[in-house]
VOGU-3710 file (C-alpha; in Angstrom, 3 decimals, decimal comma):
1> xxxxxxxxxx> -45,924/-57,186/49,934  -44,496/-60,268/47,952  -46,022/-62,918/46,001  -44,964/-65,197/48,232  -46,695/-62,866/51,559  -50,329/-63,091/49,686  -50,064/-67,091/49,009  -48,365/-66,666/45,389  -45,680/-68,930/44,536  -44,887/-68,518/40,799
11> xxxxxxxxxx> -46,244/-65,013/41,112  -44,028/-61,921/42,093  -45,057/-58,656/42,811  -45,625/-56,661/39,850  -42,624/-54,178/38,318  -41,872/-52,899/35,210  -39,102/-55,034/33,542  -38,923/-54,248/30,100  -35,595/-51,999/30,103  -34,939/-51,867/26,168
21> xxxxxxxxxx> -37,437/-50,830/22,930  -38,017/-53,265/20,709  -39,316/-51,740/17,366  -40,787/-52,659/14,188  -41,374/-50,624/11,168  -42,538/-51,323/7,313  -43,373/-50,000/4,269  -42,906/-49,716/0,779  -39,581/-48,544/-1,250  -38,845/-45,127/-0,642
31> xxxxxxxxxx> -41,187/-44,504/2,636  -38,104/-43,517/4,860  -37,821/-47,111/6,968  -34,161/-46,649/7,389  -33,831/-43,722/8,116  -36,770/-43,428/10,546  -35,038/-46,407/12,286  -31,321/-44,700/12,329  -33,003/-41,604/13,862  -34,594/-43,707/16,338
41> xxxxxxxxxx> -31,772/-45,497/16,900  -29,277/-42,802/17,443  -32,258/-40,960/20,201  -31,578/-44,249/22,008  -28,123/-44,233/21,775  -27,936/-40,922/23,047  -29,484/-42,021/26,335  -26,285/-43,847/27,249  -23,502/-42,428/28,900  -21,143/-42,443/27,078
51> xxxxxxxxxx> -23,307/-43,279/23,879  -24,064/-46,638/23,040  -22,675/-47,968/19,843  -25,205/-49,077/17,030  -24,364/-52,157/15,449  -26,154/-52,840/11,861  -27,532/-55,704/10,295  -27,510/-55,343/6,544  -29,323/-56,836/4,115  -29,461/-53,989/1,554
61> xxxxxxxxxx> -26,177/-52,423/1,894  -28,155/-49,649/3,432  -25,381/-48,913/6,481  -23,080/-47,641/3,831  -25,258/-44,440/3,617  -24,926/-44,040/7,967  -21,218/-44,323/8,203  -20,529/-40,614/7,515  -23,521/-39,197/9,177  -22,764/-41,593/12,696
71> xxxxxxxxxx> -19,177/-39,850/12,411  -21,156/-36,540/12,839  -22,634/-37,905/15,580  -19,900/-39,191/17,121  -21,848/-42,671/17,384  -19,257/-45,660/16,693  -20,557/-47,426/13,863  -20,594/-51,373/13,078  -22,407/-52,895/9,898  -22,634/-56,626/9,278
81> xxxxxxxxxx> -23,402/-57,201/5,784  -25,430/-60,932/5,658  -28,972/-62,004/5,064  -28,050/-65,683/6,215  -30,823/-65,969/8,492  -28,445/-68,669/10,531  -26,235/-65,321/11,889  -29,625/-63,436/13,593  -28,862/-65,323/16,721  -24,989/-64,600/16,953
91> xxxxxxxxxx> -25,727/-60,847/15,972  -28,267/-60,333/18,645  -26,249/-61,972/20,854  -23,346/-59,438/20,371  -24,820/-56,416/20,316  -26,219/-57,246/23,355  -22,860/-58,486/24,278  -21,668/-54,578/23,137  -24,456/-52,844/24,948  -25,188/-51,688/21,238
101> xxxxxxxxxx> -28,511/-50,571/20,215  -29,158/-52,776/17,001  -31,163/-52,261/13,598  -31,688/-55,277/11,607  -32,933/-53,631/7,857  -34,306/-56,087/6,483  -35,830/-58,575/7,847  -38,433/-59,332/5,321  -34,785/-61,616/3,420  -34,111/-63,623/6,444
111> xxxxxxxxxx> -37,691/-64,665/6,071  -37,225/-65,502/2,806  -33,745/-67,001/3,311  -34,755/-69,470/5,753  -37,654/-70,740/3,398  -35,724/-71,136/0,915  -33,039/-73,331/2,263  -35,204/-75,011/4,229  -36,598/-75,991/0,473  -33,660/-76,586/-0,711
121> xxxxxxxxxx> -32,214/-78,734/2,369  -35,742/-80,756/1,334  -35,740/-80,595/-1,895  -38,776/-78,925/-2,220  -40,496/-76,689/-4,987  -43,230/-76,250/-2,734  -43,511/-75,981/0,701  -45,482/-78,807/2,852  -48,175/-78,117/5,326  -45,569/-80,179/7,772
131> xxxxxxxxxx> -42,903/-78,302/6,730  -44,212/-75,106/8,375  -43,934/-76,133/11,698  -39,751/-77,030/11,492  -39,462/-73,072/9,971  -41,501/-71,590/12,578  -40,344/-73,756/15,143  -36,597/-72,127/14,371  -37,459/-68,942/13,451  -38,921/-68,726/17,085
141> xxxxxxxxxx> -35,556/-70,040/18,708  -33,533/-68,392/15,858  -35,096/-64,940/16,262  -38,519/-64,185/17,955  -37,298/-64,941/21,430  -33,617/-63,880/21,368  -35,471/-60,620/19,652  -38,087/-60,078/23,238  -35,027/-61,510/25,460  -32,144/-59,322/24,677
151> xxxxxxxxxx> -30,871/-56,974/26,608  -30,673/-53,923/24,010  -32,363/-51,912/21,964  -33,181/-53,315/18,573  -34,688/-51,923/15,708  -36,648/-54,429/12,932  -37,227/-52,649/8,987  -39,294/-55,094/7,328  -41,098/-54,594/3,367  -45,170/-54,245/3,342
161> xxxxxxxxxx> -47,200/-57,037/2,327  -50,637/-56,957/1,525  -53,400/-59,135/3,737  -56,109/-60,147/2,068  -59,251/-62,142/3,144  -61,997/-64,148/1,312  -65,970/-63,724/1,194  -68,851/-64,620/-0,371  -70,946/-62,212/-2,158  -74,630/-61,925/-2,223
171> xxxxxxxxxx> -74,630/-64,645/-5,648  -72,272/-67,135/-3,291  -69,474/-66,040/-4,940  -66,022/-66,596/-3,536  -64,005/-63,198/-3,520  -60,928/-61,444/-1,841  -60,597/-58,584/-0,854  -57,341/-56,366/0,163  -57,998/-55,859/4,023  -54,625/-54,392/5,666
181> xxxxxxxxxx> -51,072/-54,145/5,443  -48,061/-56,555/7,444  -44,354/-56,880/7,662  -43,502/-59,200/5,424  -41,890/-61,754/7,544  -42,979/-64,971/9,530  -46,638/-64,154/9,935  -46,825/-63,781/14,074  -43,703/-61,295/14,322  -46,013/-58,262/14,376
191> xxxxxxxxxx> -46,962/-59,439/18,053  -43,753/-59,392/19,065  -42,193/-55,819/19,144  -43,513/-53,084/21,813  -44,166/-50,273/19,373  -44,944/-50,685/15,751  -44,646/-48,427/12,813  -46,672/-48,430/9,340  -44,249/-46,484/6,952  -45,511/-44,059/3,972
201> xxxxxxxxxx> -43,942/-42,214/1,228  -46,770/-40,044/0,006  -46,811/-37,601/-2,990  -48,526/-34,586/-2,340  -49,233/-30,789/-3,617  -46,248/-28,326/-3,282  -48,227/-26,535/-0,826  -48,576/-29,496/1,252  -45,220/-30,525/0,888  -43,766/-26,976/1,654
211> xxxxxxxxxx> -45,939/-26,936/5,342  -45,269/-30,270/6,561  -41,342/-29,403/5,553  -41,597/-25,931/7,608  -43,104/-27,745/10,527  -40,142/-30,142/10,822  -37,639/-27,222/9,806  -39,058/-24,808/12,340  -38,059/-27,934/14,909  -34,438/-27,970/13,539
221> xxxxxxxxxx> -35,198/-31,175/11,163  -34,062/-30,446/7,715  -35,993/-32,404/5,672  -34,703/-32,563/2,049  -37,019/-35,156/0,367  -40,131/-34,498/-1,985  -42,074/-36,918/-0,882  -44,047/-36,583/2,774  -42,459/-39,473/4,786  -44,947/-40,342/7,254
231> xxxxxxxxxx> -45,306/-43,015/10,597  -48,614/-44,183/11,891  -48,039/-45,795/14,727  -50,065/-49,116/14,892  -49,347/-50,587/18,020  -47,730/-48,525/20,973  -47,842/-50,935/24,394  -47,056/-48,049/26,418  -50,582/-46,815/24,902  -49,443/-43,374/24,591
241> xxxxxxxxxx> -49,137/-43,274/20,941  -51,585/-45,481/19,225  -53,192/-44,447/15,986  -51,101/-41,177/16,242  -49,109/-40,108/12,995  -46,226/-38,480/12,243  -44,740/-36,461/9,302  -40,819/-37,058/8,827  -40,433/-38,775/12,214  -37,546/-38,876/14,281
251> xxxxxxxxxx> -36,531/-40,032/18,007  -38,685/-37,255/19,570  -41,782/-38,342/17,611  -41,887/-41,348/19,981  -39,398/-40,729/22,905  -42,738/-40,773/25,045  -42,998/-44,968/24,403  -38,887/-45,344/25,517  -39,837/-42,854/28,498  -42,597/-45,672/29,655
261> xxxxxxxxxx> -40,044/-48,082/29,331  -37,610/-49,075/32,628  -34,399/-47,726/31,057  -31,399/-48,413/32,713  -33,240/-50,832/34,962  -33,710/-54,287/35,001  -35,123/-56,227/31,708  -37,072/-59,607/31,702  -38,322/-60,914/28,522  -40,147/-64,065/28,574
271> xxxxxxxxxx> -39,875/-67,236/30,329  -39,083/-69,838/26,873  -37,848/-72,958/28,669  -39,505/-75,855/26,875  -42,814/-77,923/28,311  -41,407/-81,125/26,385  -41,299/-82,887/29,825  -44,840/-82,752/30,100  -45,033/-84,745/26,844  -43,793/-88,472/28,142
281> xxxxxxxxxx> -45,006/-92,008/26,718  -47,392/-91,934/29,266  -48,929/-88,859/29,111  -52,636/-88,606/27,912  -51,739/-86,245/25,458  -48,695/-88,508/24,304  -51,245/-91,207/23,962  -54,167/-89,700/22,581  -51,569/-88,501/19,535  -50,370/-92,183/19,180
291> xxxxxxxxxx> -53,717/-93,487/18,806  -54,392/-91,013/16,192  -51,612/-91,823/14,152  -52,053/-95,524/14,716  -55,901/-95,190/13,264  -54,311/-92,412/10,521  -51,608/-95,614/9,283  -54,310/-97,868/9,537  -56,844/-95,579/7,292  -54,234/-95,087/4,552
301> xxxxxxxxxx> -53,227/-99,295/4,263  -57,084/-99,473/4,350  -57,709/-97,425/1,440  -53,977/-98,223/-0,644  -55,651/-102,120/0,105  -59,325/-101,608/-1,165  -57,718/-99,917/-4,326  -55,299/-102,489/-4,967  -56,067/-105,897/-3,566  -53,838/-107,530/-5,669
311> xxxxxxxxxx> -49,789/-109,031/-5,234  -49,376/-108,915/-8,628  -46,353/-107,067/-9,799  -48,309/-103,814/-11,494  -50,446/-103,596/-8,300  -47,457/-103,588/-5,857  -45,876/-100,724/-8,009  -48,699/-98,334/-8,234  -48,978/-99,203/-4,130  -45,400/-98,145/-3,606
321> xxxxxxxxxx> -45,124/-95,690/-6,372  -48,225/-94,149/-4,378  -47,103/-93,618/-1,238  -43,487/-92,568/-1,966  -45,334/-89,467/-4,383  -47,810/-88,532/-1,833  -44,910/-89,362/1,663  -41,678/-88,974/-0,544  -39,910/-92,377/0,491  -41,375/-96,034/-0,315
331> xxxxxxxxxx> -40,447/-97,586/3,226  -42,711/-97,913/5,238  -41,037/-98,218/8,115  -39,913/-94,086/7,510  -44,327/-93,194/6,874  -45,245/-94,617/10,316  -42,227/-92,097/11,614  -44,309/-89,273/9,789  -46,204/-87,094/12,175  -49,770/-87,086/12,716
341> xxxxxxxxxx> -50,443/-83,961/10,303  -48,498/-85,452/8,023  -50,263/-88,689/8,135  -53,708/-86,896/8,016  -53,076/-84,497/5,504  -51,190/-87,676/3,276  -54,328/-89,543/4,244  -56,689/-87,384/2,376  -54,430/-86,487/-0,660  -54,894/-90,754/-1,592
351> xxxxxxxxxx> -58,539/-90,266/-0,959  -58,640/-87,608/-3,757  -56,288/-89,622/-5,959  -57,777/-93,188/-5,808  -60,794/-92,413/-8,054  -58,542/-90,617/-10,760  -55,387/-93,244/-10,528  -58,319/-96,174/-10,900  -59,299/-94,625/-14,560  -55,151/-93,940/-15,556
361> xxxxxxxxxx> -52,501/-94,657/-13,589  -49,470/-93,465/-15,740  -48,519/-90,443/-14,156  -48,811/-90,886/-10,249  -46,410/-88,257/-9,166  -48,047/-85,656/-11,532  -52,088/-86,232/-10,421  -50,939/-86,572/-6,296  -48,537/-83,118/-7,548  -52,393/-81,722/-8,211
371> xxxxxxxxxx> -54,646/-82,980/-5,298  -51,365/-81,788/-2,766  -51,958/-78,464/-4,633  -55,728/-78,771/-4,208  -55,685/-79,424/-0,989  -55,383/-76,331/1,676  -52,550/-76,242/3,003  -53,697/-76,051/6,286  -51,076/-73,445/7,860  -51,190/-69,483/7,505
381> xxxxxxxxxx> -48,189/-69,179/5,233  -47,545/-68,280/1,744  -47,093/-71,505/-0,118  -44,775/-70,564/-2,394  -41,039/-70,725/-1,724  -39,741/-66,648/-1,795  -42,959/-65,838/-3,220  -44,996/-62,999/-2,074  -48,358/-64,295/-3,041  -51,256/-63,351/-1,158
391> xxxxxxxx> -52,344/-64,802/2,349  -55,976/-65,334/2,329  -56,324/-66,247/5,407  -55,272/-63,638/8,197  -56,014/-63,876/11,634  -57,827/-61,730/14,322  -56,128/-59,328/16,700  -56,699/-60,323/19,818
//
């Protein structure tokens, strides 16, 4: 029966459309990422006829250590060696183009590398609550969707990063605490691939060492490291793996997720045309914004004004000297172009400055500098350009 046969109209009838894995694993140095991922991507390439090619995205020089072993295989081989984040796109594009299966290693420096010239582009030391919307915004049509969409196998290595969340003991004292692990990347990626891998490198007794290495070697794995490399699988959508774990893992370990996948068949991602029509001048929502902003401009005049009543030459130089340290330009033509959260959160930095800039207002750019830094941030990123600072605030899984 169709979706159109039961009254449906954007609703079909239920298949299976997800023809291609999409994986991501991280860990620490040394806990076999890589090489998990190589095995796993050679299993897939193997289900091709003839065998797919794996294509490489390097950010470590990492493929170097593949090229001999993929002759073995008799897997052709490409490596692109880049951690430009702007050439994700183009090298998802042609893999897919290739019918390659493709292993990005890692991604955890495109992250970075869009952050950081972002900041640059900006000038910025420190990243802007604003600012966090234009990298997510083109991370998403840079990488998140093209990584869901594609129509090929790809493999995502990422480095661990710690989450952490804060409390309040039983004195009603603020703490943190170390709650999980994450790939280190933009912080919603771990939704996006179908089958999720927490990687370990864990030093254990010989005896230990010696059984999980005869397991593997009675399967034909030769294992030659002295470390246990081992996967817990964290997220498995086929739900045939979850929580499982696996010492030295390769393609068999989780051949039963590719086996619930539609291979060969036909693969739809997701739907990402854009809503913006929706958002017109006369929309509500379009309206309701521009009020906002209008009473946001409004607040900030009020509050510059009650300050500084005065025309005289000092006052009109702390005024403008003001707003171009807390909006970085003194037009104010280019402030009412800010956005609303930019208003708001610009709004209550001068509400925290006013009161210090009334006993000394020498150093303007240095005391704003401190409330911006006092103020939260209000997104769920680290603040710090490259840095790999805590996040204290994670969210829930849903």
């Amino acid at each position: 029966m169709t979706g159109a046969a039961v009254g449906f109209k954007l609703f079909q009838q239920a298949e299976n459309l997800l023809a291609f894995g999409k994986v991501g694993l991280y860990g620490a140095q040394g806990s076999g990422k890589t090489t998990t991922a190589m095995r796993v991507a050679v299993g897939l390439s193997k289900l091709s006829t003839p065998v797919a090619p794996i294509a490489f995205v390097d950010t470590e020089t990492g493929s170097d250590f593949f090229v001999e072993r993929m002759k073995a295989e008799g897997i052709p081989f490409y490596q692109l060696k880049t951690r430009a984040f702007r050439s994700l796109a183009t090298a998802i594009e042609e893999a897919e183009a290739a019918g390659a299966v493709l292993v990005i290693d890692s991604v955890s420096h495109f992250w970075d590398e869009i952050r950081t010239a972002y900041a640059e582009k900006m000038k910025r030391t420190r990243l802007q609550f604003e600012d966090w919307n234009v990298i997510k915004d083109e991370w998403r049509r840079g990488y998140a969707t093209p990584f869901i969409n594609a129509r090929c196998h790809i493999i995502v290595c990422g480095r661990s990063q710690d989450t952490y969340e804060d409390f309040f003991d039983d004195q009603g004292r603020r703490e943190i605490a170390k709650t999980g692990t994450r790939m280190r990347a933009e912080r919603e990626f771990g939704y996006e691939p179908s089958l999720v891998l927490e990687m370990e490198g864990l030093s254990v007794t010989q005896d230990a060492l010696r059984a999980a290495k005869d397991k593997r070697e009675r399967a034909g794995v030769k294992i030659s490291s002295e470390r246990i490399i081992r996967a817990t699988v964290l997220k498995d959508r086929a739900d045939v793996l979850n929580g499982q774990t696996f010492d030295f893992p390769d393609f068999d370990a989780f051949a039963p997720h590719f086996h619930a996948l539609n291979l060969g068949g036909k693969h739809l991602g997701v739907d990402d045309r854009s809503s913006a029509a929706l958002f017109t001048s006369e929309s509500e929502a379009f309206q309701r914004t521009n009020k906002l902003r209008t009473i946001a401009l409004e607040e900030i005049q009020g509050e510059i004004a009650a300050a500084y009543p005065g025309q005289d030459k000092e006052s009109k130089t702390i005024k403008t000297d003001l707003v171009h340290a807390v909006f970085g330009t003194r037009s104010w033509t280019a402030v009412e172009e800010k956005k609303l959260e930019e208003l708001e959160r610009g709004l209550a930095v001068i509400r925290a400055v006013l009161p210090k800039l009334a006993e000394d207002a020498r150093d303007i750019p240095g005391v704003v500098a401190a409330a911006q830094a006092a103020i939260p941030q209000g997104g769920d990123e680290d603040p710090f350009v490259g840095g790999d600072a805590a996040e204290p605030t994670p969210k829930t899984e849903s």
